[in-house]
C-alpha positions in Angstrom: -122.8 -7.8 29.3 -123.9 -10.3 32.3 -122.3 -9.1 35.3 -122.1 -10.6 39.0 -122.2 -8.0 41.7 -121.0 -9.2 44.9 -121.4 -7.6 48.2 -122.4 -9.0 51.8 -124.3 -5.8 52.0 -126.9 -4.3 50.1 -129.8 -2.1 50.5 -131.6 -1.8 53.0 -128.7 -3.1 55.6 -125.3 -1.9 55.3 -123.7 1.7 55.3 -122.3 3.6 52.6 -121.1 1.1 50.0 -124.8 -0.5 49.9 -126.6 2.2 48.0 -123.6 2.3 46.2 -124.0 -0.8 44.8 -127.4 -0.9 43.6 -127.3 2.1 41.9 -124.6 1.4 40.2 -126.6 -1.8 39.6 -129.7 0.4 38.5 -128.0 2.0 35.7 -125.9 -0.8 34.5 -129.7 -2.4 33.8 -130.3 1.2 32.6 -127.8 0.7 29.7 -129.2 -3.2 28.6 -126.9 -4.8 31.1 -128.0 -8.2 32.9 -127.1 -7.7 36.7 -127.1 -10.3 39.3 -126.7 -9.5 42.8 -125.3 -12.1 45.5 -125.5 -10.5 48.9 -126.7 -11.9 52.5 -130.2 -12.3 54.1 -131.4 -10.3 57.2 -134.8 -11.5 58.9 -137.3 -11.6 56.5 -135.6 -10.1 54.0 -136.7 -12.1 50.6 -133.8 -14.5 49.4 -135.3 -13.8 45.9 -135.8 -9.8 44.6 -136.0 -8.0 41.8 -135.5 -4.5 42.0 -135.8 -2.2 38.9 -134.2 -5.4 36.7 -131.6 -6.2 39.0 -131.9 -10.1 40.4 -131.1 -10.1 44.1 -129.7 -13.2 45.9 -129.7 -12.9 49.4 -128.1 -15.9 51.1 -128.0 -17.7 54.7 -125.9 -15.3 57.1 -125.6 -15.0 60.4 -126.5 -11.0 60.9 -128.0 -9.5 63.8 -128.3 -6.0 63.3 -129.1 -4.1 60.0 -126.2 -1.3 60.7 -123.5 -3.3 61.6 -121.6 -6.3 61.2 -119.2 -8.2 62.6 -116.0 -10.2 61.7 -117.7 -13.6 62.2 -120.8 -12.9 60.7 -118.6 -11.9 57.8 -117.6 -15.5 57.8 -121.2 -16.5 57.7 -121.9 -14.7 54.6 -118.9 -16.4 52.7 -119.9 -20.0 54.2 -123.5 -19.2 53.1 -123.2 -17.8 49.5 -120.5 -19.9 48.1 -122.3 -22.8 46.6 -125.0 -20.5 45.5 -122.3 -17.9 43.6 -120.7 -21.0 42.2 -123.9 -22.3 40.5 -125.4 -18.8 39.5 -121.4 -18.4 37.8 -122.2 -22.1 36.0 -125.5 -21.1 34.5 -125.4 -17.8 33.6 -121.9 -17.2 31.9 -120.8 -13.8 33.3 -118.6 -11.5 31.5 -117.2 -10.4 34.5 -117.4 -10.5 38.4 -117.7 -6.8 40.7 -116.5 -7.6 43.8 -117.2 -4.9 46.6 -114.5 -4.6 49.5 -111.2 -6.8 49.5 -112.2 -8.2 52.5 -114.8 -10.3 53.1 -116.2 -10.7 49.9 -112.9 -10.9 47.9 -112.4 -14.9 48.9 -115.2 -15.4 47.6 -115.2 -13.1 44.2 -111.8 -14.9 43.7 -113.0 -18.4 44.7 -115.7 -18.2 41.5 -113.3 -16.1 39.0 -111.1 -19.3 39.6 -113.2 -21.6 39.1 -115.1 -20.4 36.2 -112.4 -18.2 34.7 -114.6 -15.0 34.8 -112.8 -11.6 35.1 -112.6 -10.3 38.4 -112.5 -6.3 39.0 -112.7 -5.4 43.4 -113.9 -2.2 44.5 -112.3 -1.2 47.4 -114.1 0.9 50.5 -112.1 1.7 53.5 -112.7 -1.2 55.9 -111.2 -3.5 53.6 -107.9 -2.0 53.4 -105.4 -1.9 56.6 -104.8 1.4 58.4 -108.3 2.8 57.6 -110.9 1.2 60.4 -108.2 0.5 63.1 -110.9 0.3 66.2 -112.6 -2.1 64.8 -110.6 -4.5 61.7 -107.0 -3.6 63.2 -106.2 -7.4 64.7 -108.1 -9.4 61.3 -106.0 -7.1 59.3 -103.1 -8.3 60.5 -103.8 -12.0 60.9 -104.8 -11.4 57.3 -102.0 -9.8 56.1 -100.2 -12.3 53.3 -103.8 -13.4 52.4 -104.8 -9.8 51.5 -101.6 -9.2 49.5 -102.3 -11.9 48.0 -106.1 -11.3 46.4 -105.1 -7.7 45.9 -102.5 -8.7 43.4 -105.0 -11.3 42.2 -107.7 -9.3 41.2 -107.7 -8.5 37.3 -108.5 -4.9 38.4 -108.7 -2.8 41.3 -111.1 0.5 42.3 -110.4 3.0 44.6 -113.2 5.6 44.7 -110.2 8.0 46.0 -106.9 9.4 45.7 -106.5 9.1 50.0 -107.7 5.5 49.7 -105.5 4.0 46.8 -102.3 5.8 48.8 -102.9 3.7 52.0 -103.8 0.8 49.4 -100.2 1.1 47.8 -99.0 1.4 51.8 -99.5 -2.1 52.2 -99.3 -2.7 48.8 -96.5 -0.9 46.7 -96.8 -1.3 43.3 -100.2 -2.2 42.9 -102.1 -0.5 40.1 -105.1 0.9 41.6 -108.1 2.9 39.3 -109.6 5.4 40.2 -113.7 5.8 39.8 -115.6 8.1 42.5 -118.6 7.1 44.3 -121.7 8.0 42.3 -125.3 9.8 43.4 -128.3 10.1 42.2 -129.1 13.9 41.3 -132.7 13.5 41.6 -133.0 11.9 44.5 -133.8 14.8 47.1 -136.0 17.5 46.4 -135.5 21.2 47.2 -137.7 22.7 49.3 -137.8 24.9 52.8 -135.2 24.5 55.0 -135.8 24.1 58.9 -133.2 25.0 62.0 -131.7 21.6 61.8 -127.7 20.4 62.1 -128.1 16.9 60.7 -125.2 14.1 61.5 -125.7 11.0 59.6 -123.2 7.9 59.5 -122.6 4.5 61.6 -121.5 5.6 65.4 -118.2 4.8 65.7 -115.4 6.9 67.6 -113.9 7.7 64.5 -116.7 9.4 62.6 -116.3 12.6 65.3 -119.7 13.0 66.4 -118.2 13.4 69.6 -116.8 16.6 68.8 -120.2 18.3 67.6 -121.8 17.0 70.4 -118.9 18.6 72.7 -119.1 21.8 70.7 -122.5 22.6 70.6 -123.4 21.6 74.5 -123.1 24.8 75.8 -124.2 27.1 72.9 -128.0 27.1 73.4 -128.6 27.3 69.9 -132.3 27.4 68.9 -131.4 24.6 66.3 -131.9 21.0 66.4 -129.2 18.5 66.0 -130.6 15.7 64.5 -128.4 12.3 64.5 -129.6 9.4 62.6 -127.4 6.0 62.1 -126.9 3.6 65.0 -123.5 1.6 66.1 -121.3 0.7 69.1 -120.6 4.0 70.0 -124.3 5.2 70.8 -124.4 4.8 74.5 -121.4 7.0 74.8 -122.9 9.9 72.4 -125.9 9.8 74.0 -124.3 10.3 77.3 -122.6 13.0 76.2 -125.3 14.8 74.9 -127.3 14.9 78.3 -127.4 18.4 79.7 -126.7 19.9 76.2 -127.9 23.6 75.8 -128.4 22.8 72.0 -131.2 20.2 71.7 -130.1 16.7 70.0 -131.8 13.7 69.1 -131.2 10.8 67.9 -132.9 8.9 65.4 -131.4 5.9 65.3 -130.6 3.6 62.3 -133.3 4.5 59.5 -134.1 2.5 55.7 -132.3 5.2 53.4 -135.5 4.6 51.5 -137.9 5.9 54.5 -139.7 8.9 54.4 -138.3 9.8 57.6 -134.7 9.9 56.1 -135.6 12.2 53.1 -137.4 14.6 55.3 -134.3 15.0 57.2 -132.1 15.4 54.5 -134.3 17.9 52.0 -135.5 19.6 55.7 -131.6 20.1 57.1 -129.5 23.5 56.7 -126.1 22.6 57.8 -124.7 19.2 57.5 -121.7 18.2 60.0 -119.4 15.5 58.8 -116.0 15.6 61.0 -114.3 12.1 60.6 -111.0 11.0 61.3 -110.9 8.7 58.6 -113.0 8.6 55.5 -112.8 6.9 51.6 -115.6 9.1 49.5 -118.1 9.5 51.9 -121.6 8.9 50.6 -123.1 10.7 53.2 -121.6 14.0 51.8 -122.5 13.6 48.4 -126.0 13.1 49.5 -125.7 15.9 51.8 -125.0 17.9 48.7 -127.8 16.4 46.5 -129.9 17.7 49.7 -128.0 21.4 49.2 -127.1 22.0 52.7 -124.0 24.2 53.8 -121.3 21.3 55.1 -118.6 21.1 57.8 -116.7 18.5 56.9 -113.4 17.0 57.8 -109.9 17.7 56.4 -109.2 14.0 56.4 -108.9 11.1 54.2 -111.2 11.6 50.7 -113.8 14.0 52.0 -111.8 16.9 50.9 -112.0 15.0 46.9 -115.6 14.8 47.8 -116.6 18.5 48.6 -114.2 20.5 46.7 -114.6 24.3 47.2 -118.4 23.9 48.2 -117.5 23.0 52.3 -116.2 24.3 55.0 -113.2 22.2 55.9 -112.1 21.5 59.5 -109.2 19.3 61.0 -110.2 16.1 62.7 -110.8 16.5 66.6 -111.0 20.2 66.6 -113.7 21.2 68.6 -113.6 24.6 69.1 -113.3 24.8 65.1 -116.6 22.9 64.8 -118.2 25.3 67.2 -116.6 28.2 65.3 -117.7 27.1 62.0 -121.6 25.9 63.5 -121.4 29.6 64.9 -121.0 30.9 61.8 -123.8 29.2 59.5 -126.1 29.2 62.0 -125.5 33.0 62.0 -125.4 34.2 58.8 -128.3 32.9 56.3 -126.4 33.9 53.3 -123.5 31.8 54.1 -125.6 28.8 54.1 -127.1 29.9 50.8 -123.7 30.8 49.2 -122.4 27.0 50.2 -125.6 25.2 49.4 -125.7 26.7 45.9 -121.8 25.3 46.0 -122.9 22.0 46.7 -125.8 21.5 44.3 -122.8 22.5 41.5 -120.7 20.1 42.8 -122.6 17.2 43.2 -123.4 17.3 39.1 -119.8 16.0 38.6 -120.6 12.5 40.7 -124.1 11.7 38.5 -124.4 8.4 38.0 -124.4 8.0 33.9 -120.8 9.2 33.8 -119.8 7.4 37.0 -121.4 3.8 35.5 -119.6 5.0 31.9 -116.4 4.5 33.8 -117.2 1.2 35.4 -118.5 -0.5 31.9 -115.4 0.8 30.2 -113.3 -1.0 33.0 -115.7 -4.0 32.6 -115.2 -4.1 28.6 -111.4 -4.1 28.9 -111.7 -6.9 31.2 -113.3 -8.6 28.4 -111.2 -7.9 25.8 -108.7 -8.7 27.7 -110.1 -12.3 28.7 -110.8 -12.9 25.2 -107.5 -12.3 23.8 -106.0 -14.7 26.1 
């Protein structure tokens, strides 16, 4: 098949739905697919790449930071790759379009389907739906409203990479029929190897993602660990602040290229992994985290409990003294830690890529059939 990927971020900007996307890409090349990628341009980020087969397009986009972006740059990305999507749609004859996220790149997924009569399937991430990200897309959501309705019940199929995620889809959206494919990782991607005294934290720093609460839990422990924090965001400032003083070292990284050395160190290097969001779809993070075989805290909410299974140590949203509780106890018992990384190396085998891309070109081939027949 020829397939369109669309997403206004893609490796090496963007958080967790970027990797995402071009592994999913990776393997659909894997299997004989053609794979097209129309995404948007940071610095001097090449407007042309090709990556393992897949044909990037990286178009004119107002973006000034590779972590985050915001609403009007958004914009940018849909003023900036619509004539380009529209002509790559005119030569190249895709079977179907993968749209990732309702909102932004929905408009312009649905603009091309239109117009070329191509098969549209979105997968949906979080932001995109109303009720998930409400400090930061709560007033476009609303002003949005009708409009989002309205592409949801366009699309010719929708993904939700979690049961938590398609119930706050159907919220807003009752009736909708929603499938449901997990987020995927690759198995080999860390290797196994000694582990240090290190609690990593890795995600974009926003109030909801909890850091606060490790940070606030561990500040008077003097722990002879290392809390490591890598990913960079709005909220920074404020973590840093309140880490000053703490008895329980912590540094921050920053935001690092998933495919630095730097990264993997920290991952295949980390013991315990601390994950304690307020509101979460199918956390990449964790599944890497896994793949790294580290014991994990993670939150009760949203879909990181469909992520971790059995192989984590669940804690409710805010709780700080559970955190500290639960830090206490990996950090003092070395056979814990073994007993839940063993957990997570078993559980992340169910998320491999092959059967996750299996699902996605079954979806993709009923989409055809379904074109074809009508």
């Amino acid at each position: 098949m020829n397939i369109l990927m669309l997403n206004y971020e893609f490796p090496p900007i963007g958080g967790g739905a970027a990797p995402v996307t071009l592994e999913l890409c990776r393997h659909l090349v894997k299997l004989g697919h053609e794979v097209d990628v129309v995404t948007m341009r940071y610095q001097d980020l090449p407007a042309l790449e090709v990556i393992d087969g897949v044909r990037i397009f990286r178009t004119w986009a107002l973006r000034r930071r590779p972590d985050l972006c915001r609403t009007h740059e958004m914009a940018s990305f849909l003023a900036g790759a619509l004539f380009k999507t529209l002509r790559l749609a005119k030569q190249r004859n895709y079977d179907v379009i993968h749209c990732h996220f309702i909102i932004p790149t929905g408009p312009l997924a649905w603009a091309v389907a239109r117009r070329r009569n191509i098969p549209l399937l979105i997968t949906c991430h979080g932001s995109d739906v109303p009720g998930y990200n409400p400090d930061r897309f709560q007033w476009i959501h609303r002003l949005l409203r009708p409009f989002w309705r309205g592409l949801v019940r366009r699309a010719d199929m929708l993904v939700s990479p979690s049961h938590a995620l398609r119930e706050l889809l159907r919220r807003y959206c009752p009736g909708v029929d929603v499938q449901l494919i997990p987020n995927g990782i690759s198995l080999s991607r860390f290797q196994s190897g000694p582990k240090e005294k290190s609690i990593l934290l890795c995600s974009r720093l926003l109030p909801r993602k909890g850091f606060q609460y490790v940070l606030q839990a561990v500040h008077d422990l003097a722990l002879d660990w290392q809390v490591n924090v890598v990913g960079d965001g709005p909220f920074r400032a404020e973590l840093e602040q309140l880490a000053q003083g703490s008895k329980t070292p912590v540094r921050f990284w920053g935001w690092l290229d998933q495919r630095s050395p730097q990264f993997r160190h920290l991952y295949e290097t980390g013991s315990i992994f601390v994950f304690p969001s307020e509101a979460e779809n199918f956390p990449t993070v964790l599944l890497e985290a896994m793949s790294a075989g580290m014991a994990i805290i993670a939150s009760a909410a949203g879909g990181c409990p469909e992520v971790v299974g059995p192989a984590a140590i669940l804690v409710e949203p805010g709780d700080v003294a559970g955190i500290r509780d639960k830090i206490l106890e990996l950090t003092g018992s070395p056979q814990r830690r073994q007993e839940l990384s063993l957990a997570a190396l078993q559980r992340v085998e169910l998320f491999g890529w092959p059967g996750v891309t299996k699902q996605y070109v079954d979806c993709y081939e009923k989409l055809r059939a379904e074109a074809g027949s009508r």
